[in-house]
C-alpha distance (Angstrom), angle and dihedral (degrees) to the residues before:
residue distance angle dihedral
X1 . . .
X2 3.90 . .
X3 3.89 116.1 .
X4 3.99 121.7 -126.1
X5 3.33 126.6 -123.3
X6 3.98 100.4 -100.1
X7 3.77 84.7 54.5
X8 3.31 102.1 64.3
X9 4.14 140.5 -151.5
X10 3.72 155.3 174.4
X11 3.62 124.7 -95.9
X12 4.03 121.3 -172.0
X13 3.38 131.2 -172.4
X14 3.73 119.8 -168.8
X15 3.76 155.5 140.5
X16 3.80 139.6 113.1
X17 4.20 127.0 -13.3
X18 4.01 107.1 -86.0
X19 4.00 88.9 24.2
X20 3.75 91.6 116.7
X21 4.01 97.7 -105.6
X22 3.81 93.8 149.3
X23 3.39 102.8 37.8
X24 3.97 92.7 57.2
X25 3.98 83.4 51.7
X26 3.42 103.1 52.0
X27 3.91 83.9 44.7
X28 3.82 88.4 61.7
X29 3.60 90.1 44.2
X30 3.78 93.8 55.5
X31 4.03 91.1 49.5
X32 3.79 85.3 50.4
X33 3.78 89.6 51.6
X34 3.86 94.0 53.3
X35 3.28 86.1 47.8
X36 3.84 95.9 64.2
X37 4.18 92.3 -120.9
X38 3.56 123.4 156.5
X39 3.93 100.1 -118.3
X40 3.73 122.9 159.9
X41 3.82 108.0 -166.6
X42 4.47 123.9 -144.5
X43 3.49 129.6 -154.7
X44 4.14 119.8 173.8
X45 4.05 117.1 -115.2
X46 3.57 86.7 -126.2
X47 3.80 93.1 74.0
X48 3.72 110.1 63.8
X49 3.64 98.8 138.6
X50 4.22 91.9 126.4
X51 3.61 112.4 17.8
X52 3.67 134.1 -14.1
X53 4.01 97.5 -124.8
X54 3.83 102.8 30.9
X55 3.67 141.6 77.7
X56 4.15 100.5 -133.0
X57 3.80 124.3 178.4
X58 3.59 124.2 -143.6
X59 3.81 95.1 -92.0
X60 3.77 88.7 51.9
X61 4.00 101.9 -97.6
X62 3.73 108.4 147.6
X63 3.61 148.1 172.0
X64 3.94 130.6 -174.4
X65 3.66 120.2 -93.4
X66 4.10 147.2 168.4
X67 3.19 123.8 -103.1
X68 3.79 128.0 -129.8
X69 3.52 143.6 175.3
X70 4.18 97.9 -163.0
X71 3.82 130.6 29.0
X72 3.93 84.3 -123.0
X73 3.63 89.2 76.0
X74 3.95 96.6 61.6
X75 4.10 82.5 74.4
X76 3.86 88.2 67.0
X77 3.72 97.0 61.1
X78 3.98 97.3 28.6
X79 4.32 107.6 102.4
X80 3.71 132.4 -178.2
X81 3.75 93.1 -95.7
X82 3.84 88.6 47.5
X83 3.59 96.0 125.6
X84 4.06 101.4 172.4
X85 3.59 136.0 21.4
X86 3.73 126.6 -166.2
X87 3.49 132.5 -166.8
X88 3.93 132.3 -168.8
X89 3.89 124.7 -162.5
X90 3.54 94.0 9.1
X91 3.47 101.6 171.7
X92 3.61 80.6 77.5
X93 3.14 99.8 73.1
X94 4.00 127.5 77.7
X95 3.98 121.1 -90.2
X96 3.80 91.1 -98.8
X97 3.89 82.5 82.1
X98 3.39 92.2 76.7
X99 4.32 90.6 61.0
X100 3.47 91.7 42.4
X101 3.70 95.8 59.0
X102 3.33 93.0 47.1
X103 3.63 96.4 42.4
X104 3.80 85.0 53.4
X105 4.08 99.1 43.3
X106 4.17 80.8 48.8
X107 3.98 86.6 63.3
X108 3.24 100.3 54.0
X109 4.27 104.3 -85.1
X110 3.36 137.7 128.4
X111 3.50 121.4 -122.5
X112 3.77 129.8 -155.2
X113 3.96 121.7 177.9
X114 3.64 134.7 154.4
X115 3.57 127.8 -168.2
X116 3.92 140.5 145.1
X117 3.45 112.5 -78.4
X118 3.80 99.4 -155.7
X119 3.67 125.1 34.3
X120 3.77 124.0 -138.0
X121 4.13 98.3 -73.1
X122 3.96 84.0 61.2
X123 3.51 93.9 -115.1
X124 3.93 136.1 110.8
X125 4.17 111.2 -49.6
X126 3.93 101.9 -142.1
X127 3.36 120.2 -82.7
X128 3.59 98.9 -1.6
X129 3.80 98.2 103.8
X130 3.54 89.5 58.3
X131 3.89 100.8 53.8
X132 4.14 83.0 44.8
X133 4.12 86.5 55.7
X134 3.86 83.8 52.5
X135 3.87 104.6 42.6
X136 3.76 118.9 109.8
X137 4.34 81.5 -157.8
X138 3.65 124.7 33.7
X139 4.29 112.4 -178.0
X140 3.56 97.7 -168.2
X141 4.26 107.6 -165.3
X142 3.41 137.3 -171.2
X143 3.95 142.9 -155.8
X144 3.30 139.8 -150.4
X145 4.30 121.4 -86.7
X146 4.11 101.4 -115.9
X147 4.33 73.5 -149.4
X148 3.64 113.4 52.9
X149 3.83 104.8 -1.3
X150 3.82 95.0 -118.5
X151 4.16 123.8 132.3
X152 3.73 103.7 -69.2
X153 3.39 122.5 -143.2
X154 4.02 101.6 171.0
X155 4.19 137.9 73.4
X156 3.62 108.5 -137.6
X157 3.72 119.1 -163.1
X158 3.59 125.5 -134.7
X159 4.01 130.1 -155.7
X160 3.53 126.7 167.3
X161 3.98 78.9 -13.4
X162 3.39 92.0 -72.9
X163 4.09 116.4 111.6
X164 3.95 107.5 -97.2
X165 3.68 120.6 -104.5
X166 4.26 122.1 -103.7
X167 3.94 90.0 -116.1
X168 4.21 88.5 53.3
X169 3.63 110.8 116.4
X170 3.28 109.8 -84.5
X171 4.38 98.4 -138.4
X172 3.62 110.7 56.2
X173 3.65 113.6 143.5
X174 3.89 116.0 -133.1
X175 3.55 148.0 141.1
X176 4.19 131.0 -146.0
X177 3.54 91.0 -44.9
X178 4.14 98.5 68.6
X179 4.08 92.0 23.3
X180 3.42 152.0 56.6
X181 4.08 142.3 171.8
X182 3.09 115.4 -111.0
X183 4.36 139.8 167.9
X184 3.51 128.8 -113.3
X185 3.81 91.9 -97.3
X186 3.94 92.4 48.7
X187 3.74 97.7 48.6
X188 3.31 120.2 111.7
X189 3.98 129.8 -172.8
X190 4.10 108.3 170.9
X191 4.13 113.4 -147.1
X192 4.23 88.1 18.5
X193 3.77 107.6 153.3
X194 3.72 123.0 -108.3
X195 3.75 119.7 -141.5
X196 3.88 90.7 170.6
X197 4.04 125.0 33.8
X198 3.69 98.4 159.9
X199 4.00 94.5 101.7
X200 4.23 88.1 31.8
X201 4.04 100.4 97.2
């Protein structure tokens, strides 16, 4: 069963770096735009690898934006004839994000956001599982391994070309120059724990 507008949902739309997260979202954002919708479109201040007051894929789509620093701030621009809200990069943002969608989904708008879904280590980026548990849609994408060529699934981080280190930080805003995507096989995350060596040899 597909919702109506007046209902209300959550729509995410993630996957690897260089999987083509933003560009599907500002391609829902233009259909919404045709379509006359109220949307008001987010972007964290964290991320100002392109421009400071647009949302801008990798191959240089874009669409204008706010910036904010906490998901508490979306609730200043959000009206009563809000009808969509988007959100790029939103594992930016603080875990209060995760409420706020809902809060807003529960009142009747729709709610667009794409974001990684793992960080560099390969494992679970903050609270992203939790607003994937609580999605009605989930658009799950996938690049292409810089390695072998095969579906990739993974962001690998780059310093000083070598692949970064588990105890890195995990946030550190960057483009093709400090990452790649890469498959499971391909991944690599120097000094990562092992609970279970008995396949490793």
């Amino acid at each position: 069963m597909y919702l109506t507008q007046k209902d209300g949902w959550i729509e995410v739309i993630t996957g690897p770096m260089f999987a083509g997260k933003t560009e599907e979202l500002i391609r829902r954002i233009r259909r919404l735009q045709y379509a006359k919708q109220n949307i008001i479109v987010f972007k964290p201040a964290i991320d100002d690898r392109y421009a400071p007051n647009e949302v801008v894929s990798h191959n240089d789509s874009r669409t204008q934006s706010i910036n904010i620093s906490k998901a508490s701030e979306i609730m200043k621009y959000v009206t009563l004839d809000t009808n969509v809200v988007a959100i790029d990069e939103i594992q930016f943002l603080d875990e209060e994000a995760v409420e706020i969608c809902e809060y807003l989904a529960d009142h009747g708008v729709r709610v667009i956001v794409s974001g990684l879904d793992r960080d560099f280590r390969g494992e679970p980026f903050s609270f992203m599982p939790k607003l994937l548990a609580i999605a009605e849609y989930v658009t799950k994408l996938s690049a292409i391994c810089v390695k072998c060529h095969t579906p990739a699934t993974r962001t690998q981080r780059i310093i000083n070309g070598k692949p970064a280190r588990y105890d890195d930080p995990i946030i550190l805003v960057g483009a093709k120059d400090s990452y790649e995507a890469r498959c499971r096989d391909c991944h690599e995350v120097p000094g990562k724990p092992k609970r279970y060596d008995k396949l490793d040899q």
